[in-house]
N, C-alpha and C positions, 0 to 999 in steps of 0.2 A: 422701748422698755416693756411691753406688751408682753413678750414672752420668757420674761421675769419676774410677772406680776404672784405668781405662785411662791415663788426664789424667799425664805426668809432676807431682810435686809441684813443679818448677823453674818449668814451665812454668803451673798453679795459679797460685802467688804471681806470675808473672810479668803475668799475666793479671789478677789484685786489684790489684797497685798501679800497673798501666795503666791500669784502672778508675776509681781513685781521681783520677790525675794528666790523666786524656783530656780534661778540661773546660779546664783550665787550655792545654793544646796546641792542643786547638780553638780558645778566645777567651781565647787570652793577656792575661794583666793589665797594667792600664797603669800609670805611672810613679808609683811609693809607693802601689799595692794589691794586691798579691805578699802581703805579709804578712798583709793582712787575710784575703785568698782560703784560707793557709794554715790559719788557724786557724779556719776553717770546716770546711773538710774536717777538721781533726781533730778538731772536735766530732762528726763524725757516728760511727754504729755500721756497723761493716763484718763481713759472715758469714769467720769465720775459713775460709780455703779447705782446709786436713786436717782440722778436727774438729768444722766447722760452727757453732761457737761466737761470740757475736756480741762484737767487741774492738773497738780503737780504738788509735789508731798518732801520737802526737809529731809536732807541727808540724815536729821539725828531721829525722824521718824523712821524710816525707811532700814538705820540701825536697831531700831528698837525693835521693828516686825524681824529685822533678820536673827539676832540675839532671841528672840523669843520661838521661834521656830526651831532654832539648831537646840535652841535645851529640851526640847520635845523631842527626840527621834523616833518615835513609835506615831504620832498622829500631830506633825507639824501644822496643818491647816484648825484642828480645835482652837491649838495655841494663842493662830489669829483672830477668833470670832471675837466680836464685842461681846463682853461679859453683862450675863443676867443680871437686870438689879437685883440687890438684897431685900429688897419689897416685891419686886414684881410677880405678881398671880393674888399681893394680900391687899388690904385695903383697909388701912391703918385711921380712915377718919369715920370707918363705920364700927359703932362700938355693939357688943353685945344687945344690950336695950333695943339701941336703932335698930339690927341686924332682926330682932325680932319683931318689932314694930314691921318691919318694911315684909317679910312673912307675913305675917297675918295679916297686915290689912292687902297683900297680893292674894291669899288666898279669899278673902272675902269681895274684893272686885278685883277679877283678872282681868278684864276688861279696860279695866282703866292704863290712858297713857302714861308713860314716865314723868310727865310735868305735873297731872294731875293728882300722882303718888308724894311727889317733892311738898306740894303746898300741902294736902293737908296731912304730912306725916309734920311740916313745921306748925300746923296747926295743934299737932296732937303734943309739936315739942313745948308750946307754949303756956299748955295747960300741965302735961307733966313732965317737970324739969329732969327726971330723969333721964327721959330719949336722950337728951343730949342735943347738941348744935344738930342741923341738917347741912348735908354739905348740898354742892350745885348738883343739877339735873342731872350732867353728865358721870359726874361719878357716882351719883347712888343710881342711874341706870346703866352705869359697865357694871357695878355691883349683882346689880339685877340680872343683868344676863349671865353674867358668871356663875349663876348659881341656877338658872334655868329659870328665871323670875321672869319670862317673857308677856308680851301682853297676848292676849287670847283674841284671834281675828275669825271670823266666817270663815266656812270652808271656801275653798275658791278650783276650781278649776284652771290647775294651771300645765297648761300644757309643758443689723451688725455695718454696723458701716458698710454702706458698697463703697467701692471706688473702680475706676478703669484700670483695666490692666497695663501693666509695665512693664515692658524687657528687660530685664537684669541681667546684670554676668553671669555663670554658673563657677561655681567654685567649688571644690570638693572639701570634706568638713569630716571632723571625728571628735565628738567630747574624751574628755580626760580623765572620765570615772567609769567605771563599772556599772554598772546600770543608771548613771547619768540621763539615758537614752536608749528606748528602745524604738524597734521600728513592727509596725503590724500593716499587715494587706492581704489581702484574698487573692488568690487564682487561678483562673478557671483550667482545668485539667484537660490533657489532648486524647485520654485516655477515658472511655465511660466504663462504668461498672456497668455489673446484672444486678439487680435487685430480687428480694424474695419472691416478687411477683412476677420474673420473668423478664421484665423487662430491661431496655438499656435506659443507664441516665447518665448525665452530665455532672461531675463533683468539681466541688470550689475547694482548694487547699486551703487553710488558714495557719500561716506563716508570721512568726515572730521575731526578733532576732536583736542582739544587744549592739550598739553601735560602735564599744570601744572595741569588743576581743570577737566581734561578728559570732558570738556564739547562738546555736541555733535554740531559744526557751523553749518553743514547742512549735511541733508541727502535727494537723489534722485534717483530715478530710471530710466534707461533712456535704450535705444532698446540694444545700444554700446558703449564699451569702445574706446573712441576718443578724439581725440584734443580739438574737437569742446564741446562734453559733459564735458569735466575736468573744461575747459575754467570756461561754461557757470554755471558747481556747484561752482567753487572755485571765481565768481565773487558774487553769492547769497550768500555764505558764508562771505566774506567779507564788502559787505553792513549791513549786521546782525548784525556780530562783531565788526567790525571793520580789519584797516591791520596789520597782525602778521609780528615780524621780520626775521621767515626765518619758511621754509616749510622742510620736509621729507618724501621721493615717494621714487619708486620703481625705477628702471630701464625703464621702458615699456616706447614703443615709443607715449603713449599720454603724458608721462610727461617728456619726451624729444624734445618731438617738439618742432621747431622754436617759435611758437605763443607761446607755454606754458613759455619756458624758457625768449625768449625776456620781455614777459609781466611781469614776475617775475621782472628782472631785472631793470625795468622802473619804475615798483611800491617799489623799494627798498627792495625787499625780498630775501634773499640769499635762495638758492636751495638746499639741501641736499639731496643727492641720498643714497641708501644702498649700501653696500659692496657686492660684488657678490656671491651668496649662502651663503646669512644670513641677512635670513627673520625677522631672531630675531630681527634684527633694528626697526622694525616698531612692533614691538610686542603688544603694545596698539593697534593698529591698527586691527593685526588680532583678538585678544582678544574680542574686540567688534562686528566681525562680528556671534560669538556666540552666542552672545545675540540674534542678529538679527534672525539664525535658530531657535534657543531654543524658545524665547520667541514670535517675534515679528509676525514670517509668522507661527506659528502652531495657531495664534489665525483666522489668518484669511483661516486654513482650512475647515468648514461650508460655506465658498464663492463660488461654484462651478463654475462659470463663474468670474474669477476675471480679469480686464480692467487693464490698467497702471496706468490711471487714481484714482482708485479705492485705488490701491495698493500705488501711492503715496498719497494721503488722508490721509490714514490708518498709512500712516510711521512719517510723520510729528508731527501727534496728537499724537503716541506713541513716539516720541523723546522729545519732550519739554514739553508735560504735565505727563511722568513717568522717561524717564530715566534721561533727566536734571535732575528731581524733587525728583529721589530716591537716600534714602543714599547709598556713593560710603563706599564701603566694607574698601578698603584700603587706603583712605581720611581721613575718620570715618565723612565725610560730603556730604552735594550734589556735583555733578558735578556744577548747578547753583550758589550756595552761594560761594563757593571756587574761583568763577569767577569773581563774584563782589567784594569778600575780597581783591582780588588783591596780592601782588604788579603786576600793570600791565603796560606794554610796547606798549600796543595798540594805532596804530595811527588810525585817523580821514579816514572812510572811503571815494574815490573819488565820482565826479559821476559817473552814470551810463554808461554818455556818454563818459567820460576818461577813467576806466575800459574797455569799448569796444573796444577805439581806444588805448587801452597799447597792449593790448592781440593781438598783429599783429607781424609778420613776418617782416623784412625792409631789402631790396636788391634793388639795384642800377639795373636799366633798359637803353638802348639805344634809346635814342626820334630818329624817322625818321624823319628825314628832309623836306621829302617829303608831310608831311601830319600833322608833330605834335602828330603823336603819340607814345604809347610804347605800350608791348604787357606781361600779367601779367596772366598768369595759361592757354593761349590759346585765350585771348578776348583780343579785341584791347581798350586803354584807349585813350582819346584824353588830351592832355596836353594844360591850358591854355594859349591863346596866350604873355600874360606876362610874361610868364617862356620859350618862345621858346628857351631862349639862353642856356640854358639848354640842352648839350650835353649829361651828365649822370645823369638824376631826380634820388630821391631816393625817391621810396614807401612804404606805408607800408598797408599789407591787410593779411585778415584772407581767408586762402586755402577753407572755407567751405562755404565766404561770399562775394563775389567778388562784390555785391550792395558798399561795402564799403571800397574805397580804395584811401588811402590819399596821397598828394605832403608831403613832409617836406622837412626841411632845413637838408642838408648832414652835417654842420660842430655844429649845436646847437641843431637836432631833432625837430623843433618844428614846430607844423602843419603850413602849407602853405594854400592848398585848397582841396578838394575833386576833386577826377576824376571820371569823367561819362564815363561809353563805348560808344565807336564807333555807332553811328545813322547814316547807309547811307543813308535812307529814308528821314530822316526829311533834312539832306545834300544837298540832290539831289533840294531843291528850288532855290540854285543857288544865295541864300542869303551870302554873303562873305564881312566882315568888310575890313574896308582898314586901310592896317598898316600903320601909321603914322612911318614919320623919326624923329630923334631925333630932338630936337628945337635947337642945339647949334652946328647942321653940315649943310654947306651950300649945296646946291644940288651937285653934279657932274655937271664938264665941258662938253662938247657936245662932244670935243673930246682933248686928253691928249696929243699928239705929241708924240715926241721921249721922252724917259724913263730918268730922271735928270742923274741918272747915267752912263747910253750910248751916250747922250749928251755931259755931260764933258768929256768921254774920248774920244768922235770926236774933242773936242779943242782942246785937250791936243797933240792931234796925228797931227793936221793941223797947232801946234805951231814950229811942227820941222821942217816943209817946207817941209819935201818929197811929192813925186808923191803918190799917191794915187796905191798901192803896188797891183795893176793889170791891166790887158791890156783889155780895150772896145773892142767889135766886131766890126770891121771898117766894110763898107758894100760902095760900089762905086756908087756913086748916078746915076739913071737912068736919063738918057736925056728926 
């Protein structure tokens, strides 16, 4: 579970019983086998998403995640998250009084730990009943941090299941919707381009393709297989089309990246990987990249200086004005008309600019205190000053685009603000906002005396009448 520890748990469960219910949204059931489907799936074992434990979950649960997804068409996976409590971020046992009480006497000893705050703020509530009750440690210290009420320390110097593989049959497979399924992979080209520098290089195709009507979503070429290239084909792809309900890749670490997988997730696409040594999975997939030797780069050998440029030109106008357009052998129609026949499953593509900011990575950072900010692949961000209390921000940015890197909300996901890097230049004028205190805490006393709680128990000790339990330094007055 380790490399989940980042994962909100809302967002975990939201992600299992999307998992569960994708097949069903894919290849919707037909008329009176709904309930059979159900009780399939709830026979199966499912890996508990917090404690890794293998459970199984109620055909009328399993209804209820499916019913709640299919009323959602636009972003079926929200649907599932566990919902924010109607308190959660307030803190309904700290009342105004206390709320200031616990202010003041933080600004007067920052120093002090949070148990030390508890006793004598019920000291303070004992003598004025106004404070109010004190609740336990722990919640007037989440109180406390939520509000940036930390205690002040010395600087410091501070530096999937495995299993063995198994032979299986191979069987040939075609879901029954329209974007149901798509299929994505890379391939390395026989052909190199020039580049601007003269040189020759080596291009990876990046190839998409819908698994009922084999229509081709997009195709591109691009220097490497990466993150950043998967992202950037599989976001044109799905403006074109629209969004499929669940993709099928490879293994390779550009369709396991963080940004690949997160963004999947957020745009409600279930993920399917292949089975280890069986390639056959994605069969459609390599099938097509024949085409592409056979037919598509032998026309353009007459090109003797062929550019990237050039070469994606050349691929586009051959994908959508022949191979869309010719009849598919094993269809006995086109890839295009089989696509608008439908039945189709296709949602409404986002924009452009939702697409970019799904396609991010999200991991929780440490704000410095010192300065407000965090620090995200090496470059410092500045956090702003309305989120200072903000002990652990959570970001989310793409590893190849650090121009673009957002706040969000840790318990809902939802954008906050953008952060800009660190400008010590533009810093250095020496221009600094002045933080205003809250409007409902009165300033600090000039000075606090002795501590309510050290206080009462000198009464309590001067009520028993003893001497004062040591002896002064007598000293004999000089004449």
């Amino acid at each position: 579970m380790s490399k989940h520890e980042s994962i909100p748990a809302r967002v975990r469960w939201a992600r299992l019983r999307f998992q569960i219910i994708g097949p069903l949204l894919a290849s919707p059931a037909d008329a009176g086998e709904l309930a059979t489907r159900l009780d399939e799936l709830s026979a199966n074992v499912y890996v508990h998403p917090s404690t890794g434990e293998r459970v199984r979950f109620a055909r009328s649960t399993i209804e209820r995640w499916y019913y709640a997804a299919k009323n959602e068409p636009l972003d079926p996976q929200r649907a599932l998250e566990r919902k924010v409590h109607a308190r959660a971020g307030s803190h309904p046992s700290i009342g105004l009084k206390l709320a200031e009480a616990i202010r003041a006497q933080h600004r007067a000893h920052p120093r002090w730990s949070y148990q030390l705050h508890v006793d004598n703020l019920r000291a303070s509530a004992r003598v004025d009943v106004a404070v109010g009750p004190v609740p336990s440690r722990i919640t007037v210290s989440r109180y406390m941090r939520s509000q940036g009420l930390v205690r002040s320390k010395a600087k410091k110097n501070v530096t999937a299941l495995g299993a063995p593989f198994v032979a299986r049959e191979v069987r040939s497979f075609e879901v029954s919707h329209v974007g149901g399924l798509w299929h994505l992979d890379f391939h390395v080209g026989s052909r190199r381009v020039l580049g601007p520098d003269g040189a020759w290089s080596q291009v990876h195709l990046f190839g998409m393709l819908d698994d009922r009507s084999r229509l081709g979503c997009h195709l591109q070429w691009y220097p490497a297989e990466s993150a950043e290239t998967l992202v950037h084909g599989l976001c044109q792809g799905i403006q074109k089309r629209g969004l499929p309900r669940a993709l099928l890749t490879d293994n390779g670490s550009a369709m396991l990246a963080a940004e690949t997988t997160e963004g999947l997730a957020r745009t409600s696409i279930v993920h399917h990987t292949t089975l280890p040594y069986t390639p056959e999975q994605n069969a459609k997939q390599e099938s097509f990249w024949g085409q592409i030797e056979g037919r598509l780069l032998p026309m353009l050998e007459g090109e003797s200086e062929l550019t990237l440029e050039l070469l994606n030109r050349a691929t586009l106008a051959w994908l959508e004005l022949e191979y869309n357009r010719k009849l598919h052998a094993e269809l006995g129609t086109t890839p295009f008309a089989r696509f608008l026949e439908g039945p189709s499953v296709l949602r409404p593509s986002p924009s452009s600019q939702e697409l970019r900011r799904a396609f991010r990575r999200e991991e929780t950072r440490t704000q410095r205190r010192s300065d407000g900010t965090i620090s995200v692949d090496g470059v410092r961000f500045e956090i702003p000053s309305r989120y200072r209390t903000l002990a652990r921000p959570t970001v989310r940015w793409a590893s190849w685009d650090l121009s673009g890197v957002d706040l969000v909300d840790a318990r809902t996901g939802i954008f906050l603000a953008p952060l800009l890097p660190l400008d010590k230049e533009r810093n250095a004028d020496a221009l600094r906002r002045v933080i205003e205190p809250e409007p409902d805490v009165a300033p600090p006393p000039a000075s606090s005396g002795v501590a309510p709680l050290l206080r009462e128990l000198m009464t309590e000790y001067a009520a028993t009448g003893l001497p004062p339990a040591y002896v002064p330094l007598w000293r004999k007055e000089e004449p």
